[in-house]
Residue frames relative to the residue before (quaternion, step in Angstrom):
aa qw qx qy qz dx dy dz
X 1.0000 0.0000 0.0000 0.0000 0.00 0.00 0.00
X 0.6250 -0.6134 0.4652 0.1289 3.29 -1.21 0.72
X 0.0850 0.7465 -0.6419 -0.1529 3.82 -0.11 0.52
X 0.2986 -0.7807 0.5465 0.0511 3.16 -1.52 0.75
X 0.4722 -0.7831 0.3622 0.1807 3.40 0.77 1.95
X 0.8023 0.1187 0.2502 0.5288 3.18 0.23 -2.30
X 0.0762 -0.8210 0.5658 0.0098 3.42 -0.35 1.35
X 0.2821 -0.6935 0.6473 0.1433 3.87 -0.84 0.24
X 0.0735 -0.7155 0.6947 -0.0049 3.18 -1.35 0.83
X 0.0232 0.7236 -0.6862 -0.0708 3.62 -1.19 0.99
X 0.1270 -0.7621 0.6311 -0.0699 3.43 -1.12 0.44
X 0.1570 0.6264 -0.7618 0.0518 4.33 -0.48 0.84
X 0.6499 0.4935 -0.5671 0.1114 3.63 -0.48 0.22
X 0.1520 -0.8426 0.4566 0.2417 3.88 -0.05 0.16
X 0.0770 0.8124 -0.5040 0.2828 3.50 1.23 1.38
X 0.3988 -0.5517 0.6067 0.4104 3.92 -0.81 0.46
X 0.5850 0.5251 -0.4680 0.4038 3.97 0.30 -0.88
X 0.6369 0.5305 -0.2279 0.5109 3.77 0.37 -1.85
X 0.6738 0.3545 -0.3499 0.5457 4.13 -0.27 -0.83
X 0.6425 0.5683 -0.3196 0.4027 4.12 0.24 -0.74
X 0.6789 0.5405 -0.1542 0.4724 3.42 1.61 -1.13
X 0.7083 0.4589 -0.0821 0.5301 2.96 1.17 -1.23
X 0.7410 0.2252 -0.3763 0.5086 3.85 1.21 0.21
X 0.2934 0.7127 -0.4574 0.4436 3.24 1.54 0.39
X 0.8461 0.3761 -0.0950 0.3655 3.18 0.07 -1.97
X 0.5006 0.6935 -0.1544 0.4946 3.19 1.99 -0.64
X 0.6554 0.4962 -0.1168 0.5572 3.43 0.84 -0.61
X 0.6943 0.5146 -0.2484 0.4375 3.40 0.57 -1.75
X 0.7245 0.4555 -0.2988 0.4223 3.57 1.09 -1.79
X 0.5607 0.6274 -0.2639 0.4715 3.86 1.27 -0.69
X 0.7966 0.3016 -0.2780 0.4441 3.28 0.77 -0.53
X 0.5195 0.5203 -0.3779 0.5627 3.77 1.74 0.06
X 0.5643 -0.5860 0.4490 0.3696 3.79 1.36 0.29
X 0.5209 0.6901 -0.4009 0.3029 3.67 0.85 0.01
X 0.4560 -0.7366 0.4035 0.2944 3.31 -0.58 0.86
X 0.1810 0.7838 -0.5917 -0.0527 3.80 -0.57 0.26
X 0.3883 -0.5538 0.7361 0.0264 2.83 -1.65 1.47
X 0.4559 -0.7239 0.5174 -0.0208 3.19 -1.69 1.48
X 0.1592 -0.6513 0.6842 0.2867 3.74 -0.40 0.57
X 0.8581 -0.3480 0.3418 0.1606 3.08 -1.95 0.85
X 0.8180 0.3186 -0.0186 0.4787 2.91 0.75 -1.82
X 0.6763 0.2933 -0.4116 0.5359 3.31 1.37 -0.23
X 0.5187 0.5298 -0.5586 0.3719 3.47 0.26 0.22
X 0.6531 0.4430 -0.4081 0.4590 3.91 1.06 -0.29
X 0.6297 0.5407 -0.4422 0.3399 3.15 1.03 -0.27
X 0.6328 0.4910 -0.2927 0.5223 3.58 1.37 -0.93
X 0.5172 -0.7078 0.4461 0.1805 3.83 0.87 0.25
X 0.6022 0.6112 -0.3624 0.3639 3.37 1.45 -0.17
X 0.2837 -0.7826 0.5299 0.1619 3.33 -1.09 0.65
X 0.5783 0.5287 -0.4055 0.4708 3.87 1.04 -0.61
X 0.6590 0.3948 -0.5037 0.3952 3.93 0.51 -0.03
X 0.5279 -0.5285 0.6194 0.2415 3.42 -1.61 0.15
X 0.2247 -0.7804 0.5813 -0.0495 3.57 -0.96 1.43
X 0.1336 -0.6493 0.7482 -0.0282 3.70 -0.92 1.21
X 0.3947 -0.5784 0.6938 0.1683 2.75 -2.06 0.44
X 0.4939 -0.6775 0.3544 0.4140 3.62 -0.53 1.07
X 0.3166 0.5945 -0.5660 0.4753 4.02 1.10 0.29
X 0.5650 0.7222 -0.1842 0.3540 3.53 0.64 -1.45
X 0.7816 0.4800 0.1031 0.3848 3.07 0.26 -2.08
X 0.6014 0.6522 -0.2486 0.3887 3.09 1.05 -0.88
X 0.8474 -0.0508 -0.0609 0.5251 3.45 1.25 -0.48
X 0.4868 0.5684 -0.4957 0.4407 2.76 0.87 1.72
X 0.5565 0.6272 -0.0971 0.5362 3.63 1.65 -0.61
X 0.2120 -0.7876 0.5632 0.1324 3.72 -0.07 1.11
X 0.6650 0.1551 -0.1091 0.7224 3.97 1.40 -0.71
X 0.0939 -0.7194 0.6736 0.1407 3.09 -2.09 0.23
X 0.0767 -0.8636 0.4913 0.0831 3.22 -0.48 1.23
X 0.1378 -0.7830 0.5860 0.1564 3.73 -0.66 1.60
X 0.2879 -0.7808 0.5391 0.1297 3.18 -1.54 0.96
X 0.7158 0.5237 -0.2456 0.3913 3.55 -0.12 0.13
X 0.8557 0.2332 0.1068 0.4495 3.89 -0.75 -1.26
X 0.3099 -0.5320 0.6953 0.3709 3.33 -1.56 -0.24
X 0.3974 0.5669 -0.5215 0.4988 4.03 1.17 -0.30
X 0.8986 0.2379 -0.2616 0.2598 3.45 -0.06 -1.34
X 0.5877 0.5294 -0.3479 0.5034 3.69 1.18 0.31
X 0.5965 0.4245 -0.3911 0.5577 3.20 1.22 0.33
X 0.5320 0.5539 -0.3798 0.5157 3.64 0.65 -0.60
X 0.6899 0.5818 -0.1683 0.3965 3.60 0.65 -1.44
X 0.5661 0.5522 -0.2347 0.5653 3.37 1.13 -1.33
X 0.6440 0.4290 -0.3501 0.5278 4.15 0.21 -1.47
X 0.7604 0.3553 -0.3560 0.4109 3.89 -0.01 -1.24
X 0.8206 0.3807 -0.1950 0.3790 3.89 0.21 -0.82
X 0.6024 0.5318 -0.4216 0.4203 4.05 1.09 -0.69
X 0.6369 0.5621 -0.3780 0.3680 3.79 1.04 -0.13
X 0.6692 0.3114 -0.1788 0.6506 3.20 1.39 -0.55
X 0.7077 -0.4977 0.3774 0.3301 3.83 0.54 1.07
X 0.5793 0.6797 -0.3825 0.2367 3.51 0.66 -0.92
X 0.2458 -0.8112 0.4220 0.3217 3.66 -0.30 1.08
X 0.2377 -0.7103 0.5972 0.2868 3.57 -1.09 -0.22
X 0.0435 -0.6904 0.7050 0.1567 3.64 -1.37 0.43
């Protein structure tokens, strides 16, 4: 099995449903000790300001997983920035 050190999280939807997902999965990956790196856009969505924000340019080769919350828009977008650099997505 694969451990996944550094996880990434992107998120563009600004749904109450989507933000629930994204401190869910946020939390869960924090409390397995996993590092997670913030997209920009979901870090505006979580309102927080102590985390550090990348642009998924960024991300792309820091981030052993990438987890997209939200859309089929935003797992496709995700998919173009990360399948060049190997990076899986779930």
């Amino acid at each position: 099995m694969t451990n996944f050190a550094r996880v990434g999280l992107v998120a563009r939807t600004g749904s109450d449903q989507v933000l629930e997902s994204l401190r869910r999965v946020q939390n869960f990956l924090k409390s397995e000790k996993v590092t997670v790196l913030l997209e920009d856009k979901a870090l505006d969505l979580l309102g927080e300001s102590d985390e550090a924000a990348f642009t998924q340019e960024q991300m792309a080769d820091k981030c052993d997983l990438v987890i997209a919350i939200g859309g089929d828009g935003n797992i496709l977008g995700a998919a173009r920035n990360f399948a060049p650099a190997g990076v899986p997505i779930l």
